[in-house]
N, C-alpha and C positions, 0 to 999 in steps of 0.2 A: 636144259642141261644142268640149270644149278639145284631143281628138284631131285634129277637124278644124282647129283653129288651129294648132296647129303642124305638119299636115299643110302649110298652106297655107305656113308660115312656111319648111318644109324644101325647098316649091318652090322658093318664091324662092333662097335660099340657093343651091340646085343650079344656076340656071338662071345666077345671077349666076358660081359657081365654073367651072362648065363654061365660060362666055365667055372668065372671063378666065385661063384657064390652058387656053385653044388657043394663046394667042399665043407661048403657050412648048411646042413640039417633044418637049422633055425632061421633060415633067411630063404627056402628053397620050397613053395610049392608046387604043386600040379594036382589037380583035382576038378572033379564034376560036382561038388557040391557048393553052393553058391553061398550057403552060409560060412564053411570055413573057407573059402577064401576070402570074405570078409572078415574073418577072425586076423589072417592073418597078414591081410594087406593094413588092417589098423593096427599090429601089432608094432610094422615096419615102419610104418609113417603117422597117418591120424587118423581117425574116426571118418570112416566116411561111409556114405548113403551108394548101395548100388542097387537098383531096382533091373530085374530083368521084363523085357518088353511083351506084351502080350498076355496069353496063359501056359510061357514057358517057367518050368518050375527047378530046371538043373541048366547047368552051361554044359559043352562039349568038350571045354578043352581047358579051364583058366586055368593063366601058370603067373607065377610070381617068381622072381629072383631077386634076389637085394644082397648088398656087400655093405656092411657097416663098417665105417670109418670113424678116426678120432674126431673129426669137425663135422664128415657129410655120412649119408648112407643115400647107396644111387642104388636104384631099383629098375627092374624090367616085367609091364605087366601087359597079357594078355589076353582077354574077356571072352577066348573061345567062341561060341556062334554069334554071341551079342552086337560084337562088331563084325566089321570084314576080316578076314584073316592079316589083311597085312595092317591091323589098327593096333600096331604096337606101341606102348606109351612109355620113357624113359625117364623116371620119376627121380628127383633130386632135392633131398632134403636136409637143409643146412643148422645146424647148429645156431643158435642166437647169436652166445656168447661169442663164438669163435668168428661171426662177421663181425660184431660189432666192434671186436681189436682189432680186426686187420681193419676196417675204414678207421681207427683210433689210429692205427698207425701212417695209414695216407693223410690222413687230415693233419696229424701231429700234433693232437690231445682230445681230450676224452669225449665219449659221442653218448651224448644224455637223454636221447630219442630212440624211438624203434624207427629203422629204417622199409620206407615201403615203397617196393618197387613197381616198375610198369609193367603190367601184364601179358603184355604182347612181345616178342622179341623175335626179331624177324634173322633166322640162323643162315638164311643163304647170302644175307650182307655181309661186305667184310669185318665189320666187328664181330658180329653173328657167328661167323664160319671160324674166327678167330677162338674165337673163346670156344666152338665145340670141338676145336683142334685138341685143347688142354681137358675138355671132360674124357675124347677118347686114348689119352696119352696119359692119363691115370687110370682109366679102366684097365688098358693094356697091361702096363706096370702092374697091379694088384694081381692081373693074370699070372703072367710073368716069374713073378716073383711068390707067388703064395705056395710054392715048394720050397722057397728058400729058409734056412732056418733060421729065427730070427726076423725074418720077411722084412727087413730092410725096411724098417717103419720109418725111419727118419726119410728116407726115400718121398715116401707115400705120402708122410705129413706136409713135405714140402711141396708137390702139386697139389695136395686138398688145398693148401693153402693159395697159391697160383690160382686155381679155379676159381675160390673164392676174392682175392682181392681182381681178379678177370671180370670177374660179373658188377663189381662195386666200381670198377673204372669204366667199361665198353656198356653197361645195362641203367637207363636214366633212373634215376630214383631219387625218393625226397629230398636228399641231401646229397643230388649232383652239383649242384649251384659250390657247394663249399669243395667238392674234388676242386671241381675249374678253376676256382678264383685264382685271381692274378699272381702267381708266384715271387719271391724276393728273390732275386739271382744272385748277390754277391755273397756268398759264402767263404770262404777259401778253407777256413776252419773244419768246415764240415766235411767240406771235401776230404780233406785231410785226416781226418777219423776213419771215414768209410775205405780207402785205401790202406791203410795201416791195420785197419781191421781185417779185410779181403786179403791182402798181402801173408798174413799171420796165418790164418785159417781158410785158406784158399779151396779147400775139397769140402768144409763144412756147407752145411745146407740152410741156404739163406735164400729168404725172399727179398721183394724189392722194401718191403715195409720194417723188416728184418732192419736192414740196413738204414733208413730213414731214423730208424729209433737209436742206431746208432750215431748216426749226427745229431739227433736233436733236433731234428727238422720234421716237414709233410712227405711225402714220397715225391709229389709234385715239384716242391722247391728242389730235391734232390736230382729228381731226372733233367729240370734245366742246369742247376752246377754243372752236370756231368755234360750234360749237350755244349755247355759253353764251350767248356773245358776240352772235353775228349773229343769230341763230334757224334756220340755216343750213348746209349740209355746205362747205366749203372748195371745191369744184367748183363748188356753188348758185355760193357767191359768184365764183366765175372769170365763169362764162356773164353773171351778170347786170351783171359789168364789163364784161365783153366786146361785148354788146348795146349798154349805155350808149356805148361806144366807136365802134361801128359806127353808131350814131344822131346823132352829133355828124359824124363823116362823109359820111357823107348829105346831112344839113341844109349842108355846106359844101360840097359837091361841083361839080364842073367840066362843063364839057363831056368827053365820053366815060369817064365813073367809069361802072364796072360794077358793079352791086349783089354778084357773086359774088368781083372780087376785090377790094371792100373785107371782105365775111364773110370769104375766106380768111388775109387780112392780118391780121385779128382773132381768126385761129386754129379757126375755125368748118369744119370737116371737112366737114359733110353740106350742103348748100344748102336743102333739104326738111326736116330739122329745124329747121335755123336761123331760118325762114322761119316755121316753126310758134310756136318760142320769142319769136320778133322781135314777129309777131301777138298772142298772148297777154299779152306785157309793156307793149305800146304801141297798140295796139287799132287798128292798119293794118300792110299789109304793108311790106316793106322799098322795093319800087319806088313806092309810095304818098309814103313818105318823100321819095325821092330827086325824083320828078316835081316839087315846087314850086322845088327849087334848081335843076336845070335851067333854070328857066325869066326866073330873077332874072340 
């Protein structure tokens, strides 16, 4: 069963990548020639060796799709008769720099080493499954949204970034030993930053390290403050200002308010998550809401 679920999962994934990086020319092969699609699978990622087996001298089918991003470029490759058809490979390449601030930012100062991770990561675990929730919930988005004008980058920026401090928390690596260590839990200070901050800029788009570097702290020491404190991870507490937020909206709402762009105003990325979150907090949907002010 859990082969099959992320069978299912890697559909989606594909089906969303392949859309939305047709729209881009430069990141979009299909081709029987096994030289340029090595041109151009090195072009999207690195250098690499592909030898075809036997005295085959063309592939049947390889297709490349890749979506570049400000931190990552996620790609979908595959090898036509080389492999089995269903040997599809979902390729994710990250930015140095831009890991190496967000664990700057969990750690809470600066990271003087190249970080290297473990190789194997087993995605049917729940950290696994956890973290390819957040690759196919930016894929989606990039789909989504890549008619929008402007394409809502900050949107975007803030799961690249999600995926990436995801993979630097839930993925072991040289420098898991320094995520874990023993946190300092009495803050009050900081705490006090991070609300006043949230409070202020409540639809802005922040991550969990976002907010760490607001305090002055690791992400770590901040998620116990907030556990102390709230019962709660610092994010809990974002979404469930953030709902409150969008619910007061609603209740006030005009002639032609859109239930999606008050979510998005409120910083709410997925509209089908949102809509999930919104239900379980308040025991109607969001246009359930908005239908009696309409009508006053």
């Amino acid at each position: 069963m859990k082969d099959q679920a992320l069978q299912r999962v890697s559909d989606r994934i594909s089906a969303h990548l392949s859309s939305a990086a047709k729209a881009d020319a430069s990141t979009h092969c299909v081709t029987e020639d096994i030289d340029e699609f090595q041109l151009s699978l090195d072009s999207v990622f690195y250098p690499a060796n592909i030898d075809l087996l036997g005295e085959q001298n063309r592939v049947s089918r390889a297709e490349l799709y890749a979506v570049r991003l400000k931190y990552l470029t996620i790609g979908l490759t595959r090898f036509g008769h080389v492999w089995g058809a269903d040997a599809t490979q979902i390729c994710i390449k990250i930015d140095r720099a831009g890991l190496e601030s967000e664990l700057a930012h969990i750690l809470g100062h600066p990271v003087d080493k190249h970080v290297r991770f473990d190789l194997e990561m087993d995605l049917t675990s729940r950290a696994g499954a956890r973290w390819l929730s957040m690759v196919e919930l930016l894929i989606e988005t990039v789909d989504d949204l890549r008619a929008v004008p402007g394409g809502r980058a900050n949107h975007v920026e803030y799961l690249e970034r999600s995926v990436i401090s995801g993979l630097l928390v839930l993925q072991p690596h040289s420098m898991t030993c320094q995520v874990y260590a023993p946190a300092e839990v009495r803050n009050p200070r900081a705490v006090q930053k991070v609300l006043y901050h949230i409070e202020s800029v409540p639809g802005s788009q922040f991550t969990l390290s976002d907010l760490a570097v607001v305090a002055g702290i690791s992400s770590r020491q901040l998620q116990h403050l907030f556990r102390e404190r709230f019962g709660m991870s610092p994010m809990a507490y974002v979404r469930q200002l953030r709902l409150d937020g969008v619910r007061r909206d609603l209740q006030r709402a005009v002639d032609g308010t859109k239930v999606g762009d008050v979510a998005f105003r409120w910083g709410f990325n997925h509209l089908g998550r949102f809509a999930q979150h919104y239900a379980r907090k308040f025991g109607e949907s969001p246009s359930q809401t908005l239908r009696p002010a309409l009508k006053t």
